[in-house]
C-alpha positions as CSV (number, residue, x, y, z in Angstrom):
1,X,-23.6,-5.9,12.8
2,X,-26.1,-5.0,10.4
3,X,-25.7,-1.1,10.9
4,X,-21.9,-2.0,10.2
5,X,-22.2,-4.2,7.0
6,X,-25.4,-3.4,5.3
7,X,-24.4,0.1,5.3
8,X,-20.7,-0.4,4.7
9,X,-20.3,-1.0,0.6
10,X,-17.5,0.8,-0.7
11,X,-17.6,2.4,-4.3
12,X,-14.4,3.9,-4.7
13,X,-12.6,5.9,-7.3
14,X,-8.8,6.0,-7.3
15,X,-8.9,9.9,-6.0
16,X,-11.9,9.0,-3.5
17,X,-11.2,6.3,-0.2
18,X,-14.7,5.8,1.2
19,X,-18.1,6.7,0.2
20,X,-20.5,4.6,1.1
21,X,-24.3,4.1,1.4
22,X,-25.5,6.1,4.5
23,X,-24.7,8.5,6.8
24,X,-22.6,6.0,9.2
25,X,-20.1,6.2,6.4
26,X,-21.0,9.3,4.2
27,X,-23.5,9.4,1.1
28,X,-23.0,7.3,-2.2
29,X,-23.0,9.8,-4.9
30,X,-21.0,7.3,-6.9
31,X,-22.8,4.7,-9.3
32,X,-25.7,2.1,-8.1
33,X,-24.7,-1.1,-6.6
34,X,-27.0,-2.8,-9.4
35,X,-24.9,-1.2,-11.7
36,X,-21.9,-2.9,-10.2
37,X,-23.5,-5.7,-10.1
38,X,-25.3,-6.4,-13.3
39,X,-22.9,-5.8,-15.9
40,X,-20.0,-4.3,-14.6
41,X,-17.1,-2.5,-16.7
42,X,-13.5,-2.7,-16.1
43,X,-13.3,0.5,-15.1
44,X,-15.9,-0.3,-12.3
45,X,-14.3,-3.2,-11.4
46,X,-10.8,-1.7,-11.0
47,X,-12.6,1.1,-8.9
48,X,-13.5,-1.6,-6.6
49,X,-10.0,-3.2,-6.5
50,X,-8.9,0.1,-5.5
51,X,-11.7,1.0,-2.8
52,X,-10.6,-2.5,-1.3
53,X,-6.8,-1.5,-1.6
54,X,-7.4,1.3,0.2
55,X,-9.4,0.3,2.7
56,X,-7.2,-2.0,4.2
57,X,-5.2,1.1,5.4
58,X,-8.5,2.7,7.3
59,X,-8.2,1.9,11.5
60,X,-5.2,-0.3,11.0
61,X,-3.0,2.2,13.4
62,X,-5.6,1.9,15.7
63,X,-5.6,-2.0,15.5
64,X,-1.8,-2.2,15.7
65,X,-2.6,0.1,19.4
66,X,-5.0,-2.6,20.3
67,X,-2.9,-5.7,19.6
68,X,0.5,-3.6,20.7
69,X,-0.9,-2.9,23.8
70,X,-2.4,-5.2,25.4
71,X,0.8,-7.2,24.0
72,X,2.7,-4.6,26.2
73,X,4.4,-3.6,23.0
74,X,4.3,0.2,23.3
75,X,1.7,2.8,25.2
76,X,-0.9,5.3,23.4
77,X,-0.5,8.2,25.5
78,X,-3.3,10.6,24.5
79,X,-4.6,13.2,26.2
80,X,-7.6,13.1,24.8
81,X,-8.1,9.6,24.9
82,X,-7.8,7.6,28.2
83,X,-8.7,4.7,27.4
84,X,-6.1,3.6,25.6
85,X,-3.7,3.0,29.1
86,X,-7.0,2.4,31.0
87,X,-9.6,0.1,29.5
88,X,-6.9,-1.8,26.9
89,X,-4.8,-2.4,30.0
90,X,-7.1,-3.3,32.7
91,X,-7.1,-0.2,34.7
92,X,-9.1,0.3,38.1
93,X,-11.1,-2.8,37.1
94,X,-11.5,-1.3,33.5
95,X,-12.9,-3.7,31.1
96,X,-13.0,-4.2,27.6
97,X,-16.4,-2.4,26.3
98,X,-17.9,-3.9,23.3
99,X,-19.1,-0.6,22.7
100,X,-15.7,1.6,22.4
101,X,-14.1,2.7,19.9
102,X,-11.3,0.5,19.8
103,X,-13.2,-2.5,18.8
104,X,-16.3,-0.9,16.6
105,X,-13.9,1.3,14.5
106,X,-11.4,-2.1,13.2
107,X,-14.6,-4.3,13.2
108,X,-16.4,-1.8,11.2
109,X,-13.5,-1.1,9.0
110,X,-12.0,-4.3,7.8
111,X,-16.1,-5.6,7.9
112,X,-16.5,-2.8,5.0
113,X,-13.2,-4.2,2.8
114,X,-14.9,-7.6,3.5
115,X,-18.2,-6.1,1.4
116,X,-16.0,-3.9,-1.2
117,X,-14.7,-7.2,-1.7
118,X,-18.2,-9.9,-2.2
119,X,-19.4,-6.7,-4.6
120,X,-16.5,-7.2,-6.5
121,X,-16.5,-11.3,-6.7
122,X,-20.3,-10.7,-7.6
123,X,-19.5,-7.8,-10.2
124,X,-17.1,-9.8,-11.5
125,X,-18.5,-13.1,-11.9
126,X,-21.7,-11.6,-13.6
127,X,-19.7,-8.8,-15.6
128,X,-20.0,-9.9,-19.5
129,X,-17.6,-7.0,-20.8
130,X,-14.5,-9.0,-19.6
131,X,-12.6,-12.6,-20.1
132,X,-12.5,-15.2,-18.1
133,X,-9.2,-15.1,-17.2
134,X,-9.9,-11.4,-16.2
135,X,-12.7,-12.4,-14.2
136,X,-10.5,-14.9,-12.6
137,X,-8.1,-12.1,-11.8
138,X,-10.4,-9.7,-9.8
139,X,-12.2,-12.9,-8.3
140,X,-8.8,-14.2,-6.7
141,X,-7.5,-10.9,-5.8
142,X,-10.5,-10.1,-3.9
143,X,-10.9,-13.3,-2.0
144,X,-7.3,-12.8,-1.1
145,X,-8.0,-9.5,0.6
146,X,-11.5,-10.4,1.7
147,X,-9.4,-13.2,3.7
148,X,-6.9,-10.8,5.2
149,X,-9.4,-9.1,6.9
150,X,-11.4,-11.5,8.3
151,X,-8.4,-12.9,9.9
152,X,-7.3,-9.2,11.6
153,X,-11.4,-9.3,12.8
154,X,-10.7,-13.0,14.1
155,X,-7.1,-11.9,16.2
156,X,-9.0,-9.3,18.4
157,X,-11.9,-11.7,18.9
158,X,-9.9,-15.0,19.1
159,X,-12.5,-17.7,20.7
160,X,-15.2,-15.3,20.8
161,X,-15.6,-15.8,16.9
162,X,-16.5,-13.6,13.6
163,X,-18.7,-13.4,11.2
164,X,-18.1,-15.0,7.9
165,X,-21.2,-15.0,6.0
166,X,-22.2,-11.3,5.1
167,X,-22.9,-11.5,1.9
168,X,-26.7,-11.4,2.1
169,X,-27.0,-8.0,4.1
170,X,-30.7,-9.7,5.0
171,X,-29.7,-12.7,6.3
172,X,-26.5,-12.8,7.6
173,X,-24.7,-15.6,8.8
174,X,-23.8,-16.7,12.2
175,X,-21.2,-16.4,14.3
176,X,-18.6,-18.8,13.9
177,X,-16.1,-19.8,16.2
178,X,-12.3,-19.9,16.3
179,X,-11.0,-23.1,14.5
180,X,-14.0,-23.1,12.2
181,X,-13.2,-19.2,11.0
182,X,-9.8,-19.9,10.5
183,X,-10.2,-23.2,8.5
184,X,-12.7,-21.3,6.6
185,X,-10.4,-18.1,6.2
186,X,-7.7,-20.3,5.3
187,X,-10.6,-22.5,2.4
188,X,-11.3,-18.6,1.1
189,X,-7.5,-18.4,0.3
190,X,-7.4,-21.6,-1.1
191,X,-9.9,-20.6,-3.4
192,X,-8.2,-17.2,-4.2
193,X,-5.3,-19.5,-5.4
194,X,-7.3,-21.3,-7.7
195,X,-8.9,-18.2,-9.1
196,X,-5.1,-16.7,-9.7
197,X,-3.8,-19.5,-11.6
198,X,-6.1,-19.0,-14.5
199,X,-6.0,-15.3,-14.0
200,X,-5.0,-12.8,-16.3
201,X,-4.6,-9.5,-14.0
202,X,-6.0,-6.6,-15.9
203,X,-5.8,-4.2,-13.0
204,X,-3.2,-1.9,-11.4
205,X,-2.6,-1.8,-7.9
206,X,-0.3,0.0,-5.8
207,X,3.3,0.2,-5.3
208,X,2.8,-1.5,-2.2
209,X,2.2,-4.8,-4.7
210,X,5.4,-4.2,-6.6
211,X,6.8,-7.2,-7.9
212,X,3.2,-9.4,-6.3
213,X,1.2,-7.2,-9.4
214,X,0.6,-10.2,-11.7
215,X,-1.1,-13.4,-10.8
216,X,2.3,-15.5,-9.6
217,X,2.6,-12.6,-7.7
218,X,-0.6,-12.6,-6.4
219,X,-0.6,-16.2,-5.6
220,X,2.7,-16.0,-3.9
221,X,1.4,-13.1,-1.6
222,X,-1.9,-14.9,-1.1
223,X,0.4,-18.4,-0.1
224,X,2.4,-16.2,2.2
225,X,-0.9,-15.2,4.1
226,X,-2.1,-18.7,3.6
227,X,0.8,-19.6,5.6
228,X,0.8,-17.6,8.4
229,X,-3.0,-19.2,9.0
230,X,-1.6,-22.2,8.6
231,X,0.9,-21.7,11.9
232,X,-2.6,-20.7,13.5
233,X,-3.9,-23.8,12.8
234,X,-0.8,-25.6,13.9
235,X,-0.9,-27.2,10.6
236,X,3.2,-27.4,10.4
237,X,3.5,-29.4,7.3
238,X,1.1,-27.4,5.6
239,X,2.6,-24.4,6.2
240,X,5.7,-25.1,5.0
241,X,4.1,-26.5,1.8
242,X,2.1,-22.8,1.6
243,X,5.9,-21.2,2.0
244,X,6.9,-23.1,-0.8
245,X,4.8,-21.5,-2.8
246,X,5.2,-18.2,-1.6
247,X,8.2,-15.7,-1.7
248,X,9.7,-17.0,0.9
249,X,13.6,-17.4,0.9
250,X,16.6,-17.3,3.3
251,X,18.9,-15.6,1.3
252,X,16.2,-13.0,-0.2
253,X,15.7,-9.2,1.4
254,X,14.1,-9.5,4.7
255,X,11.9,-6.3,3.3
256,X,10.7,-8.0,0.7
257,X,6.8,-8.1,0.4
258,X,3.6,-6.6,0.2
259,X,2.2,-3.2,1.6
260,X,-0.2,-0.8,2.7
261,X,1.1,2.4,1.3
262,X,0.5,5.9,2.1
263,X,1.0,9.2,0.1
264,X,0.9,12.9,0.2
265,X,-1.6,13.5,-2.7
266,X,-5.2,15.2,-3.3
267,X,-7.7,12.1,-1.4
268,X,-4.7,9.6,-0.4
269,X,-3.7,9.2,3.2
270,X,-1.2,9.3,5.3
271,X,-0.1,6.5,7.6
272,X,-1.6,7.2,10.6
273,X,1.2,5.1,12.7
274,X,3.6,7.8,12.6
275,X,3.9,9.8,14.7
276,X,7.1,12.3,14.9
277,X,9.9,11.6,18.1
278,X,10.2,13.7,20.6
279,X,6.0,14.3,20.7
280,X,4.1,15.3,23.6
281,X,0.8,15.3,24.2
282,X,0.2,12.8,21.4
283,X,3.0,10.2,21.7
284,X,3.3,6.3,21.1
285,X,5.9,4.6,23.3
286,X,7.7,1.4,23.0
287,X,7.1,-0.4,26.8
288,X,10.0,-0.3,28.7
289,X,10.5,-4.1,28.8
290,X,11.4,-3.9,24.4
291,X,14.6,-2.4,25.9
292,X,15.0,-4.1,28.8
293,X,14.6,-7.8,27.5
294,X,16.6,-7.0,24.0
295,X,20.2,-9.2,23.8
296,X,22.8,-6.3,23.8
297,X,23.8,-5.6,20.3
298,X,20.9,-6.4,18.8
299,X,20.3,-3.5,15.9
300,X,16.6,-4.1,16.3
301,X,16.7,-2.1,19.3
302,X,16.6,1.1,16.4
303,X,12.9,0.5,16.2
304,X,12.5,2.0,19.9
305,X,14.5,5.3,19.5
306,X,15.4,7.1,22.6
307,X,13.7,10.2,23.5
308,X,15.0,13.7,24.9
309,X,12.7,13.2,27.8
310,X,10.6,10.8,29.5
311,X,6.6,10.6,28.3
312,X,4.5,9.8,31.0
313,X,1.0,8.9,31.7
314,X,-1.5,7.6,34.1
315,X,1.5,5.8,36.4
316,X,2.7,4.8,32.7
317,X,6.3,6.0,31.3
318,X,8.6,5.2,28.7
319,X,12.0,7.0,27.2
320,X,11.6,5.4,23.8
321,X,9.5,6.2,20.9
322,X,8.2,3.9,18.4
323,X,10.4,4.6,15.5
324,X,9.2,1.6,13.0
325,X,6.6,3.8,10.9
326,X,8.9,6.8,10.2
327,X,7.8,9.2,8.1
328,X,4.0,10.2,7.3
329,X,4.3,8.1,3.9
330,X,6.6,5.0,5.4
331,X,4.9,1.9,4.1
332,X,3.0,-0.4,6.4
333,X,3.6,-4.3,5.8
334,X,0.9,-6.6,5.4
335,X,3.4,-9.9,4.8
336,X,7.5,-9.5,4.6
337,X,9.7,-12.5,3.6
338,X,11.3,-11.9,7.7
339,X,7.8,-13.2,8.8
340,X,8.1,-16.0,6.5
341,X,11.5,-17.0,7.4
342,X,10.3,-17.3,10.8
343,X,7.2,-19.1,9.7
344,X,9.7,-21.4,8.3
345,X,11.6,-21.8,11.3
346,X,8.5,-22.4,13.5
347,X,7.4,-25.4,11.9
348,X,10.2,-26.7,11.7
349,X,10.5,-26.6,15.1
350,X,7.4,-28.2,15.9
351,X,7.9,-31.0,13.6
352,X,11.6,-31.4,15.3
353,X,13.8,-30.5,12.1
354,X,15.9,-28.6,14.3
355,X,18.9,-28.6,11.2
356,X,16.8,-26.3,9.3
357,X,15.0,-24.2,12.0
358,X,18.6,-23.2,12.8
359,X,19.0,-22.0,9.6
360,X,16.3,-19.7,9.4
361,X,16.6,-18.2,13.6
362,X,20.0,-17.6,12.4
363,X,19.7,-16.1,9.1
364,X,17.3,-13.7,11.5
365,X,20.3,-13.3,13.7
366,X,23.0,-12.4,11.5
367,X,20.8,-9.9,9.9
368,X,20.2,-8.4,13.1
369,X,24.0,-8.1,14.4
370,X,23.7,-11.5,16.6
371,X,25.6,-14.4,16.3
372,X,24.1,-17.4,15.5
373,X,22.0,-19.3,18.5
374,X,24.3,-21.1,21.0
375,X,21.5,-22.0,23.6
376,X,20.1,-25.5,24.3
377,X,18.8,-27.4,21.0
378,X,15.0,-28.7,21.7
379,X,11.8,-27.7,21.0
380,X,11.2,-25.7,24.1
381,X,14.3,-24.0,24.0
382,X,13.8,-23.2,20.2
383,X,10.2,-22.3,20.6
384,X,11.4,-19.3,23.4
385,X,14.2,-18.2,20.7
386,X,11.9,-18.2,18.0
387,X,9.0,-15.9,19.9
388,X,12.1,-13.7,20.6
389,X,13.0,-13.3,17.3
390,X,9.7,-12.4,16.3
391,X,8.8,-10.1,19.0
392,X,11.6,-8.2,17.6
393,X,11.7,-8.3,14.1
394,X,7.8,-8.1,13.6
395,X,7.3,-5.3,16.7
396,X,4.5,-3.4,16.2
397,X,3.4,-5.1,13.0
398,X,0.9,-7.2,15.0
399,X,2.1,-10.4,15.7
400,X,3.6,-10.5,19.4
401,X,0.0,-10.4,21.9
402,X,-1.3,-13.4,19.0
403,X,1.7,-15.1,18.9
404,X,2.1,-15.2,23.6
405,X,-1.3,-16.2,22.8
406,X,-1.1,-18.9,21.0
407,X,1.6,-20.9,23.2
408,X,-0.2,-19.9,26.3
409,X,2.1,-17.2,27.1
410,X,0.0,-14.7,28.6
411,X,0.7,-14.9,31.6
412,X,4.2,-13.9,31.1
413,X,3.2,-10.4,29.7
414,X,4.1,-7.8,32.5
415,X,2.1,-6.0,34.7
416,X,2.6,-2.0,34.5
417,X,0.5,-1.4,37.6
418,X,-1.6,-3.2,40.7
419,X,-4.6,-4.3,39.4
420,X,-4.0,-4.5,35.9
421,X,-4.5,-7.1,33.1
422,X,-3.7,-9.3,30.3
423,X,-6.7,-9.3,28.0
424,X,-6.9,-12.8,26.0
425,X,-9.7,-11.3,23.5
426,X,-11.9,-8.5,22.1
427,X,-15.4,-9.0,23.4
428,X,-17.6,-8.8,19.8
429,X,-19.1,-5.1,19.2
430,X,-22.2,-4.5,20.4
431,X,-23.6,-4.5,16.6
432,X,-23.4,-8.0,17.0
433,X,-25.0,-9.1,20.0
434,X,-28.1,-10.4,19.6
């Protein structure tokens, strides 16, 4: 952990993603830390907003691969990668390594986000070039983010824990387990709430925040995360209070949200989830049973296109592409209002207000060419429409492999050859054994 963390600062211009302090990440030829840290301008400060805006985007097509497959979401075929349909799907008694790169490139990458983001809180809070309610601003926004990733970290690693103290690269914290890191994620946004309403938000963002770019936008994106933790916890009531607060609605866009977006231009990036149709060599594949298991007419079935021929792998095949990332500059969500809606019907269902849970699986319905839910009304029949409904509108966003997870569902994810497995977690990287 501490090759990953000490090393890991990002200072970060808007034309530059990562430079960082040794060669594990590149050099720093970029101002000092200590000059971040003692008096910071705005101009530094908005250079860290930006470094930690940007790095949210770094590894997170190889997280959605993680999550998607062992979700049996889609296959990675790559031919110059195995272990994407061998180690990530329990292969020939394959295991998960704490060593690969499919657990030390995420950790590492949301782990540096997480530092961008305590240099900024630090810069911030000592900076005297700015006001208060500008301090406020860059403090709230970056305990937001710092948040986001440390809950991404906590769904590979589950009950095996994270880190949450790293703000002393000399003494870093302990482990900490499940329900304690995500009480403690959801007590950071909490606090990035109560930074945002005194905020004044001096700094631009991206178009990925358009319409969440002042600080009741802010705190409406930052309640919409600090709801989806809240379903974690299986704090119900409390969730629907955070959606109240958030820009949740029924009868607003499904798109509506915040981003991750990508672009064409001198030091930006391109999102590294698309990949074209039709590929060989190189392909990402939805798993046969999206197709199978979809209710006909269902217009969600567009986000596994059909291919002109069969991609196959390792005993592996599929004739559908992923199509939900397509073009090289298609934006990647990090919370849409469909999420919430279903957020909203979920705890409604476990707190038995079946009247408006309907309302919410069947706005999802209607949007998705379905008519509204005609099956059994109770909680376990609701439960198995909801995690329907967002297996298929949040596919390969992230969500399914935590969500079977969570209701002890594991067991129904299928089996694409003997001797395969289910993985329940991510073992923690070798960085942080010891």
């Amino acid at each position: 952990m501490k090759k990953i963390i000490i090393n890991s600062l990002l200072i970060v211009s808007v034309s530059t993603l990562f430079i960082s302090c040794q060669k594990d990440y590149g050099n720093l030829n970029s101002p000092t830390v200590e000059s971040f840290l003692s008096n910071a301008s705005a101009s530094d400060l908005n250079n860290l907003v930006t470094g930690s805006e940007s790095g949210m985007r770094t590894n997170m097509a190889l997280y959605l691969d993680d999550v998607g497959t062992i979700g049996r979401e889609n296959y990675r075929f790559s031919a110059s990668e195995p272990r994407y349909v061998t180690d990530l799907l329990g292969a020939d008694n394959a295991t998960l390594s704490n060593s690969n790169f499919y657990i030390t490139n995420t950790w590492a990458a949301r782990y540096r986000v997480v530092k961008n983001c305590n240099t900024l809180i630090q810069a911030a809070t000592n900076s005297t070039l700015i006001t208060a309610e500008e301090k406020a601003g860059y403090i709230g926004f970056a305990e937001t983010i710092k948040a986001y990733q440390l809950l991404l970290c906590l769904n590979q690693t589950d009950s095996n824990g994270i880190r949450l103290d790293v703000s002393n690269p000399a003494a870093l914290g302990p482990i900490v387990p499940l329900q304690q890191s995500l009480t403690a994620i959801q007590a950071i946004l909490d606090s990035g709430k109560t930074a945002l309403q005194t905020a004044v938000i001096s700094f631009p963002l991206s178009s990925g925040f358009s319409g969440f770019a002042d600080a009741p936008g802010l705190i409406q994106f930052n309640r919409a995360l600090s709801a989806r933790v809240e379903i974690y916890l299986s704090n119900w009531n409390d969730a629907l209070t955070a959606l109240g607060e958030s820009f949740y609605g029924l009868n607003k866009d499904l798109t509506l949200g915040v981003y991750s977006v990508f672009g064409t231009g001198s030091g930006d990036q391109l999102n590294p989830a698309y990949i074209p149709q039709n590929q060989t060599g190189e392909v990402r594949v939805a798993h046969p049973s999206f197709a199978t298991d979809i209710v006909a007419g269902d217009d969600r079935i567009s986000k596994a296109t059909l291919r002109n021929a069969v991609a196959s792998l390792d005993g592996l095949s599929s004739n559908r592409d992923v199509w939900v990332y397509t073009s090289s500059t298609a934006p990647m969500g990090i919370v849409r209002n469909e999420e919430l809606i279903l957020i909203y019907a979920e705890a409604n269902i476990q707190i038995n207000n079946f009247t408006e849970a309907l309302k919410a699986i069947n706005v999802i319905r209607e949007k998705h060419n379905l008519s509204d839910y005609s099956g059994t009304v109770n909680q376990p029949s609701l439960i198995n429409e909801m995690l329907y409904e967002r297996r298929y509108s949040l596919f390969m966003e992230g969500h399914r492999w935590i969500d079977v997870r969570r209701y002890n569902q594991l067991g129904t994810l299928p089996i694409d050859r003997p001797g395969d497995d289910v993985w329940g977690l991510f073992p923690l990287p070798v960085s942080e054994q010891g």
